[in-house]
N, C-alpha and C positions, 0 to 999 in steps of 0.2 A: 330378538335381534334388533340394533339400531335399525329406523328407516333409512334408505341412502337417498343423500339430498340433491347427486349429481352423478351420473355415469356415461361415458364413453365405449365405445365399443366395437372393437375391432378400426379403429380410427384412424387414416394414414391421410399425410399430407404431401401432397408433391411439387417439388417447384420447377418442376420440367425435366434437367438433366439428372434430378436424384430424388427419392422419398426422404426427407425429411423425419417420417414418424408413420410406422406402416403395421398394422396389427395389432394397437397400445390398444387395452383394457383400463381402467382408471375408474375407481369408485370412491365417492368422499362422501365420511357418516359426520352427524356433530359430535364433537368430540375429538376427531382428526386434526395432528397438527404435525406434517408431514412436510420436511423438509425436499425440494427438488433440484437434484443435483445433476452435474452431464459439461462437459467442456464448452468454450465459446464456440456456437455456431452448431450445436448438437439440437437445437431447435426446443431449447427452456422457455425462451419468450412469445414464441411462435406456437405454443401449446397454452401458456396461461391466456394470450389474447382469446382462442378457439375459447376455451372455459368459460371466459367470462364474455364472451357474446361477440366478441369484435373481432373475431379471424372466420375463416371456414374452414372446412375439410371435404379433401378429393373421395373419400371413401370412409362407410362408418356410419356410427348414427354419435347422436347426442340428446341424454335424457336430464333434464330438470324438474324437477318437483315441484307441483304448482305452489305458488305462494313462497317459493326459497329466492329470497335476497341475495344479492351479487355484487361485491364490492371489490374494485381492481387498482390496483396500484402500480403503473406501467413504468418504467425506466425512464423515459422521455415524456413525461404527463405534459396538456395543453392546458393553460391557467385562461381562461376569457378575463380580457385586458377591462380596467373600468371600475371593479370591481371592491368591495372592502375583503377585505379576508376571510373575514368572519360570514358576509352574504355569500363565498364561495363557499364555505364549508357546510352551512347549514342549507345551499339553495334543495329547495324540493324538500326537506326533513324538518321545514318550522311550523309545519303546524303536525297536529294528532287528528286522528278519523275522525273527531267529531271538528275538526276545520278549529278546534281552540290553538292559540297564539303558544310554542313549544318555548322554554326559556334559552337563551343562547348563552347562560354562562357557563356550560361546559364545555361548548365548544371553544369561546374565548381560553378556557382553564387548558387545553389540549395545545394552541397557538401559542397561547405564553407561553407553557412548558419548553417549545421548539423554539423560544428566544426570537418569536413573530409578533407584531402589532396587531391584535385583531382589527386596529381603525386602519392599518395601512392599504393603501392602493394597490390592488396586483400591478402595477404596469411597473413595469423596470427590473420585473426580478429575476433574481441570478438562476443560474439552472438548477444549483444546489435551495436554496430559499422555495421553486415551484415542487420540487420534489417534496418537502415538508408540507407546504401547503396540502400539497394532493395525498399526503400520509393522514393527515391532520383529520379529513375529510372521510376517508376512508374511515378511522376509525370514530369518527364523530356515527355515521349511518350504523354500526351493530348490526353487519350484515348475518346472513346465517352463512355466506361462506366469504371467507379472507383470502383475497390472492392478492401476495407482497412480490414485487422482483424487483428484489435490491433496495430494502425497506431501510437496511445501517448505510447507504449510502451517505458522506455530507453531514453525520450523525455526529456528537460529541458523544462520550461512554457515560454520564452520568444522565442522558436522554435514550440510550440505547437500555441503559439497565430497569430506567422508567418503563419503554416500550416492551422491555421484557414481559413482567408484572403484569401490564395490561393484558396484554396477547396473551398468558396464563390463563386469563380471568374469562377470555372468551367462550362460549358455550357452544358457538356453532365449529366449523370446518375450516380448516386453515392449513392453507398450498403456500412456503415462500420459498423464494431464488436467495439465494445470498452466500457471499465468500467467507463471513464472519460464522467461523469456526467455532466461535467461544458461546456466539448468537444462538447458533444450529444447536449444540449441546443443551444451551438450557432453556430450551424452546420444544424443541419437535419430540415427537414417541417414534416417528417414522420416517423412512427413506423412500423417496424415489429417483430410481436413476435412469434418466434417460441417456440410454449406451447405443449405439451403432444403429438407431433409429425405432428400437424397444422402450417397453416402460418395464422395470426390476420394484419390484415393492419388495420391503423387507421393515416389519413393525419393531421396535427396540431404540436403543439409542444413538445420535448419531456417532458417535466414540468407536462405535462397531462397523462402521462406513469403510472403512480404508482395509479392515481384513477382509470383510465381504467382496470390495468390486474387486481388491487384487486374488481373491480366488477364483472368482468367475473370470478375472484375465487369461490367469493362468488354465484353467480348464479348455479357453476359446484357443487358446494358444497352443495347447496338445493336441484342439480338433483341428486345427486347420493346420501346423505342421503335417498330422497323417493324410487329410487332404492333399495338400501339397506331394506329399510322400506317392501316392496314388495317382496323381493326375501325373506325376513324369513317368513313372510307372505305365500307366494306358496309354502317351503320349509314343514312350519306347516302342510299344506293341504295335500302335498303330502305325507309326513308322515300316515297321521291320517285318508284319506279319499279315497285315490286310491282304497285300496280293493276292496270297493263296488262297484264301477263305474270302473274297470281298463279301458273297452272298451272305454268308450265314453272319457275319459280325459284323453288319449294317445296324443292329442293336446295341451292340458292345460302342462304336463309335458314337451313336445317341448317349450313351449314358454316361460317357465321355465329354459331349457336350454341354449334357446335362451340369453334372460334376464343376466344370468350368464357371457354369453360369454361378451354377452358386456360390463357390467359393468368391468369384466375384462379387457378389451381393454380402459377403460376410464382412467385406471392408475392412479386411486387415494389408490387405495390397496401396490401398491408395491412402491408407490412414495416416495424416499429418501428426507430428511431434513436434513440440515449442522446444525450442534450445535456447539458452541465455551463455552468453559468456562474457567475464569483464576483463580478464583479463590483471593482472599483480599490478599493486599497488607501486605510481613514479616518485622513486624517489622521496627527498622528503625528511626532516630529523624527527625525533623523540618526540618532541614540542609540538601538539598541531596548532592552536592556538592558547590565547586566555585572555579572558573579559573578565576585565579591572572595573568594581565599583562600577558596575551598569546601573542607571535607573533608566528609564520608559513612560512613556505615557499618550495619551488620546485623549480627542476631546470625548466628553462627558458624552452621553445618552438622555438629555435634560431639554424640557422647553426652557429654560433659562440658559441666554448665550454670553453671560458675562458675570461676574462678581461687581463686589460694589468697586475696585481699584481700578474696573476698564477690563482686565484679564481675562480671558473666557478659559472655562471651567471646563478639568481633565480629568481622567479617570488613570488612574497609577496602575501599568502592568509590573514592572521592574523598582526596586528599591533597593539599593546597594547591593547590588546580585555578581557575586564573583566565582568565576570554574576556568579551570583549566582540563585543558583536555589533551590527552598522552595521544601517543600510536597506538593502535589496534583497540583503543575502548571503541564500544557497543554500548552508545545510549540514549535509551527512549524517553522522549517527553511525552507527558499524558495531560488531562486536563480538558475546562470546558470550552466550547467554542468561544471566542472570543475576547480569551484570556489572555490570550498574548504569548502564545507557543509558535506561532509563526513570525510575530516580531522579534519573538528572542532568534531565531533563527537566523535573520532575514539582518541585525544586529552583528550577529557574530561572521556571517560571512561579508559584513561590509557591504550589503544592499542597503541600508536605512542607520541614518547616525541615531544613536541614543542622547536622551536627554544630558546625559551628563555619562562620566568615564570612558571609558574605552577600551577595543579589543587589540590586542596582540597578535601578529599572526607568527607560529614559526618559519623555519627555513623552508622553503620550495614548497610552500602549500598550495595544492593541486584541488580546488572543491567543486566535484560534479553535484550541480544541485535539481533536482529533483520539485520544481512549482505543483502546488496541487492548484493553481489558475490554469496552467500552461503555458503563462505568459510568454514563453521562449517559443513557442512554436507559432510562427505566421499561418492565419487561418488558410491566408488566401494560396497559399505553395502547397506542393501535393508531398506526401512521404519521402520519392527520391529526390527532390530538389533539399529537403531538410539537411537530409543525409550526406551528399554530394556538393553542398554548397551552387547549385544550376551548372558547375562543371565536373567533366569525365562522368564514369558510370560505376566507381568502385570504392570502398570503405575501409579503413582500417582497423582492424578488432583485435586487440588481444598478442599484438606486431604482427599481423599478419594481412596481407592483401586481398579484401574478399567484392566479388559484384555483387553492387545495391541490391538486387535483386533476389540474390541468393540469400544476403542477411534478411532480408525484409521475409523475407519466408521463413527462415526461421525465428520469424516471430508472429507467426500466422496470417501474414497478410497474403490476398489475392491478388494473383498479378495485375486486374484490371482497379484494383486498389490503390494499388503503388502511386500510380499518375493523377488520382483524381483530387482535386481540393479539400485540405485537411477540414473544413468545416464541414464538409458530407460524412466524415466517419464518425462510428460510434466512442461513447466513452471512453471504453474498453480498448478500443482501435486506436486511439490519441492516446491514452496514458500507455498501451506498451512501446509507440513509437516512440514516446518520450524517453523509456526507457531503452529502448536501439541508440537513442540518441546519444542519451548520457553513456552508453557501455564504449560507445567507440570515441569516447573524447580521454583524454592522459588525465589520470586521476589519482591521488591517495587518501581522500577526504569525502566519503559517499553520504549529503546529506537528503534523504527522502521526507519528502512534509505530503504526506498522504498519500502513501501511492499505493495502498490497496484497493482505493474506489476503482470499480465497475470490473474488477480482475474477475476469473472466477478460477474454483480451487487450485485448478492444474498450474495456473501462470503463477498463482502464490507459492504454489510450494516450490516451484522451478526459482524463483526470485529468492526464496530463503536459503534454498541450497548454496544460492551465488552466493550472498550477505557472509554467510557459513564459510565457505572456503575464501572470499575476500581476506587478504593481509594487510589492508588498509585502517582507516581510521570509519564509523562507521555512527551518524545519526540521525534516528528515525523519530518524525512525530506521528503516531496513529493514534487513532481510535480502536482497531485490531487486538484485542489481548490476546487472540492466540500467538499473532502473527506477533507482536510484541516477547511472549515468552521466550516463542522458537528463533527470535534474532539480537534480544539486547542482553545485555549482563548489570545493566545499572539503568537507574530513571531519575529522572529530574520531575516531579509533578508541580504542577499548579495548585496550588490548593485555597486561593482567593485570600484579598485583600494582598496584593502584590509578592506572597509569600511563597518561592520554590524551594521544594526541599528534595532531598537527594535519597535516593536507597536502593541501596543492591538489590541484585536480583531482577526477574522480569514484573509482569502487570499483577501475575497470581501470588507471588510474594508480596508484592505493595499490599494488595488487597486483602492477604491474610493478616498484614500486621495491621491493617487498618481496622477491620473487624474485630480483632484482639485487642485494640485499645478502644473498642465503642464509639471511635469518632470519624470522622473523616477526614482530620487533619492529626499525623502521625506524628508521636514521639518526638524529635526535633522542632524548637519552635524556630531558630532562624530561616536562612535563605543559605546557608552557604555550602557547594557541595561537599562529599568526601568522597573516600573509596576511589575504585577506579573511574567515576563519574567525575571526578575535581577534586579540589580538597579544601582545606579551609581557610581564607586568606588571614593578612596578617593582622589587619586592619580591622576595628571594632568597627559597630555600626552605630555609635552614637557617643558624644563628647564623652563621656565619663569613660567609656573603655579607653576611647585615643586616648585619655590625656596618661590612665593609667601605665598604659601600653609604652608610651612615648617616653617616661619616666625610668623605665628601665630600659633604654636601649640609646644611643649615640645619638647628637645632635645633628652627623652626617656622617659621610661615609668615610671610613680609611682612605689613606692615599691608597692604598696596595689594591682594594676595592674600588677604585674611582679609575685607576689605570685599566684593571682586569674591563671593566665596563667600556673603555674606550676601545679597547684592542682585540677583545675578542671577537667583535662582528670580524674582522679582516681576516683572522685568522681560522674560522668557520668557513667563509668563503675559499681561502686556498684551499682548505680540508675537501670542500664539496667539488673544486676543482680536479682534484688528484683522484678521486674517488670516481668522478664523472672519464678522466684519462682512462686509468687501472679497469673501470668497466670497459671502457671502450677497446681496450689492446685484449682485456680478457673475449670478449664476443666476436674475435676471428677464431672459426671453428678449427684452422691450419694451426694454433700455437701451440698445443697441446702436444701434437704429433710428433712437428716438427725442432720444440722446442721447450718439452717439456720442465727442464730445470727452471728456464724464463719464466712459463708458468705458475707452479709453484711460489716462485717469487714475488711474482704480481700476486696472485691470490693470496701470500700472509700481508704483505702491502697492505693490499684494498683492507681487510680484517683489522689491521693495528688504525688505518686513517677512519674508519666507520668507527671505531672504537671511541678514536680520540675525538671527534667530530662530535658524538654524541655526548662524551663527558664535558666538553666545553660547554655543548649548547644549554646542559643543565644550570651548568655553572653562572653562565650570563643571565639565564630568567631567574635565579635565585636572588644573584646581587640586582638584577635590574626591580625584582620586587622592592627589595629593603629601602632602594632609595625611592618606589613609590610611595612607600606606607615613610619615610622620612617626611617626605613632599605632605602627604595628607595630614599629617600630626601637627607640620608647621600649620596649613589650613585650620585645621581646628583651634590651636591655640590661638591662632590671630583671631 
C-alpha cells in the first residue's frame, strides 16, 4: 500500500454558533487527485487553509509525514510588493542542497505561459494577475502535495488546458476547490464532499458526482422526514399522556429531547437554498442588434512607442468583423485572454467606439450587462444601497415587489452582510450581488463576460437553469466549457491574428471539430458569422470582392427602396405603440371576465400588430444593409 503523506482525524472546527467541520477523516496518498466539492460557506477554504499549515482546528489531530512538501494556492493570495515576478516565484527554491545557483528558466517558461513578465514588478497588480503569480509559484516548488482553491479562476481555456497536462504530470497528492466542471472531469480520480459539516470520499470520476450526492440527498431526506414523523409523534404523547405516567416516562421524554437535539444538528431545518429569478424578457423586436464592418485595436505590447511616421504601434483585435444578432440566440465567445472578447463586447453594447464601422442597435434594446471588473458596483456602498438606489427598503424582481432583504437572501447573503461595504466581501459575494443586480433591472439582451469566477457549483447550476428558461437574447464570454455547453447554441471564437469565426454548437462541438481538422483554427478562413450566431454580410473584405460584388448589383437604391427606408422607422414605432396600448388594456385581470368578447379582440390585435412589427423591422435592416454595402463599394471604387 501507498505511504499516506497527510492525514486528519476525526477533525472539527467551530466558529462559535456552529461546527463548521466536525468528525472529517481525510487521508492523501501520492497519486491522489481528488477534487473537493460542498456549497459556499460549507467550509472548502477553511479546511484547505487547516491542510496546509495556516488554519487550526478545535478538535482532532493532524499528521504530516516528515519531509512532505506543502504547496497552497489560496483564493485571495498576498503578492510582497517590490518584487520581480520571477524572484517571487522562485524565492527560497534557487538554489539545490548542495547551495548550487537552480536555473530560473522554467520558472520564467510557467509566467510567460500565464501572459506575465517575469522582469515585471509585483506592485500594481490586479487581483486576477496576483492569483497567476501565486499559481505560478505553486507549481514552480513540485510540492508532494498540491492544494488549489480556485486554480481556473481569471484563466483563459488554452492556459487551463496547459494547467491540465501539468497537474496530470504531478506524482504527489492533489486537493482542488473549483466550479470548472469540464476542469474537474479531466483532472480528478476522486471526490470529496464536504456536506452538512462531513467529509464523503468517493474514488471514480467526477461525472459520477451529481448521481452520488443526489442519492445521499435523497436517503438524508427519508431519515429526517421519519424523524420528523417521530418527533410529532412523541411530541403528541408528551402532550396528552405524561400526566398519568409522569414517573415512569421521564425516559421516554429524554429520548425526546434527545431526538430533537439531533435532528437539529442534521441541518436540514435551518438549511439555506439560493433562488435566482429574471424574470421574461421587455419587450423588444426580432433584431437585437448588428455590427457593420467592425475593426479594433490597441496599442502594441512593444518597447518601441512609435513607427517611423510619428504613429505609435497597435496590435489589431477586430478586422472587418460583421454579426447580427436575432431574438433568443445563445452565444458564446471563447478565446485567449487578451484578444479582445471583451472589447468586442464592450463594442457592441456601445461602451467603447471601434476603430472604424459600427453597431446597430434594434428596437427597444434592453442590455443587462454583466462586467467581470465590477466596474458598476461602488466599492465603498454596502449590497442594500446597490439595490435600493440609498432609498426605501424594497426591489423589483420579475414585476413583482420584494424587501432588499428578503432578495438579498435569496442569494445567500447574511444579514449582517447586507450593510457592510462591498469591498469587505468575497469574490463569490460581489459577483452574485452583481448578479441580484442585473436580475432586478428591465431587460431582453443578457450579456455575461465572465461570470462564473469564484461561483461554486450550486450557484452555477441555478444561473444555467435561469439562461435555460430566459426568452431573451442571451451572450456569454467564458472560459467555462461546461458551463458554455449547458447555456450557448452557437460561438464566435478568437482564433488570433484578428480572425473570428463562428460555429454552432457549444465549446465540446468547437473542440471536436477542431481536433478533427488537426489545427486549431477551424474550417472557415474568414471573420464572418453564420447560423444562428450571425450570418454573413454582404460586403467582401477586400477591393477585389467589393469591386466584384458591386458590378452586379445597382449603383443605388430604388426609389420604392429609398422610401420604404425613410418611412418604416415611423411606422415601427406606431406599431410598438399599439402593441405597448393592447398590452396595457390586456393586463387588467377584470377584462376577461367582464368582457370577454373585448378581449378576444385585443388579443388577435396585439397578434396581427407583433406580427406586422416584426415583418417591417426585418424589412428595414435588409434595405438599410443594401445601402450600406452600396455606401462601402462607392468607398472602395474611389
Amino acid at each position: 500500500m501507498l505511504t499516506p503523506l497527510l492525514t486528519i482525524a476525526n477533525c472539527g472546527i467551530n466558529l462559535g454558533d456552529r461546527w463548521l467541520l466536525r468528525g472529517a477523516d481525510l487521508t492523501l496518498h501520492a497519486g491522489d487527485r481528488l477534487a473537493l466539492v460542498g456549497r459556499n460557506g460549507a467550509g472548502k477554504s477553511s479546511l484547505m487553509k487547516l491542510l496546509s499549515g495556516h488554519g487550526e482546528m478545535d478538535e482532532g489531530s493532524l499528521w504530516i509525514a516528515p519531509g512532505t512538501q506543502i504547496a497552497y494556492l489560496p483564493q485571495a493570495p498576498e503578492i510582497h510588493p517590490g518584487m520581480t515576478l520571477r524572484a517571487i516565484v522562485t524565492a527560497d527554491y534557487d538554489a539545490d542542497a548542495a547551495g548550487l545557483s537552480v536555473p530560473t528558466h522554467q520558472a520564467e517558461a510557467i509566467l510567460m505561459k500565464m501572459g506575465l513578465d517575469p522582469d515585471r514588478l509585483s506592485d500594481g497588480l490586479s487581483g486576477g494577475e496576483a492569483r497567476r503569480v501565486s499559481l505560478a509559484r505553486t507549481l514552480y516548488t513540485k510540492p508532494d502535495i498540491l492544494l488549489l482553491d480556485e486554480p481556473t479562476n481569471h484563466m483563459d481555456l488554452p492556459t487551463i488546458e496547459w494547467m491540465e497536462d501539468l497537474l496530470r504530470q504531478h506524482r504527489g497528492a492533489l486537493l482542488v476547490v473549483s466550479h470548472d466542471r469540464a476542469f474537474l472531469r479531466n483532472l480528478g480520480t476522486g471526490i470529496i464532499w464536504l456536506h452538512q459539516g462531513r467529509l464523503r470520499r468517493r474514488n471514480g470520476h467526477f461525472s459520477e458526482f451529481d448521481d452520488w450526492s443526489e442519492g445521499i440527498l435523497a436517503e438524508e431526506a427519508v431519515v429526517l422526514h421519519k424523524m420528523d414523523r417521530r418527533i410529532a409523534s412523541e411530541t403528541k404523547w408528551s402532550r396528552e399522556g405524561i400526566s398519568a405516567r409522569r414517573k415512569r416516562n421521564q425516559g421516554r421524554l429524554r429520548e425526546l429531547a434527545t431526538l430533537r437535539s439531533e435532528r437539529a444538528k442534521s441541518g436540514g431545518i435551518t438549511q439555506r437554498a439560493m433562488r435566482m429569478e429574471i424574470g421574461p424578457a421587455e419587450g423588444g423586436g426580432q433584431i437585437v442588434l448588428e455590427g457593420i464592418d467592425l475593426s479594433a485595436s490597441v496599442p502594441a505590447s512593444t518597447s518601441k512607442t512609435a513607427t517611423t511616421n510619428g504613429e505609435a504601434i497597435r496590435r489589431q483585435l477586430l478586422t472587418h468583423f460583421n454579426l447580427l444578432v436575432r431574438r433568443s440566440d445563445r452565444i458564446g465567445i471563447v478565446g485567449p485572454n487578451g484578444i479582445g472578447k471583451s472589447t468586442l463586447v464592450r463594442i457592441l453594447l456601445g461602451l467603447q467606439q471601434p476603430d472604424s464601422g459600427r453597431v446597430r442597435e434594434g428596437f427597444g434594446l434592453l442590455h443587462a450587462y454583466f462586467d467581470q471588473r465590477r466596474e458598476t458596483l461602488d466599492r465603498t456602498l454596502s449590497p442594500w444601497t446597490i439595490l435600493t438606489g440609498g432609498t426605501g427598503d424594497t426591489v423589483e424582481v420579475a414585476g413583482q415587489t420584494k424587501h432588499v432583504t428578503a432578495y438579498l437572501r435569496d442569494f445567500m447573503f447574511d444579514d449582517h452582510k447586507m450593510t457592510q461595504k462591498i469591498s469587505t466581501l468575497s469574490g463569490g459575494e460581489q459577483n452574485r450581488l452583481l448578479l441580484a443586480k442585473l436580475f432586478a433591472q428591465s431587460h431582453n439582451f443578457l450579456v455575461l463576460d465572465e461570470p462564473t469566477n469564484d461561483l461554486d457549483l450550486e450557484t452555477l447550476e441555478l444561473l444555467q437553469e435561469v439562461i435555460a428558461d430566459y426568452d431573451g437574447t442571451v451572450l456569454i464570454v467564458s472560459h467555462d466549457r461546461d458551463f458554455l455547453d449547458r447555456t450557448v447554441t452557437a460561438l464566435l471564437a478568437f482564433e488570433g491574428d484578428s480572425r473570428v469565426v463562428s460555429h454552432a454548437g457549444g465549446y465540446s462541438d468547437y473542440l471536436q471539430r477542431r481536433v478533427a481538422a488537426g489545427t486549431r483554427q477551424l474550417g472557415r478562413t474568414g471573420n464572418q458569422p453564420e447560423g444562428k450566431a450571425g450570418r454573413k454580410s454582404a460586403k467582401g473584405t477586400d477591393a477585389s470582392k467589393g469591386g466584384a460584388k458591386a458590378a452586379n448589383r445597382p449603383a443605388r437604391l430604388t426609389f420604392r427602396d429609398q422610401h420604404a427606408l425613410d418611412r418604416l422607422p415611423g411606422e415601427i414605432e406606431q406599431l410598438a405603440a399599439a402593441i405597448a396600448k393592447l398590452e396595457a388594456a390586456m393586463a387588467d385581470p377584470a377584462l376577461f371576465t367582464t368582457n370577454p368578447e373585448k378581449f378576444n379582440r385585443a388579443a388577435t390585435a396585439l397578434a396581427t400588430a407583433q406580427a406586422k412589427k416584426e415583418e417591417k423591422e426585418i424589412q428595414w435592416f435588409e434595405i438599410a444593409e443594401r445601402a450600406e454595402a452600396l455606401d462601402s463599394d462607392k468607398d472602395i471604387q474611389s
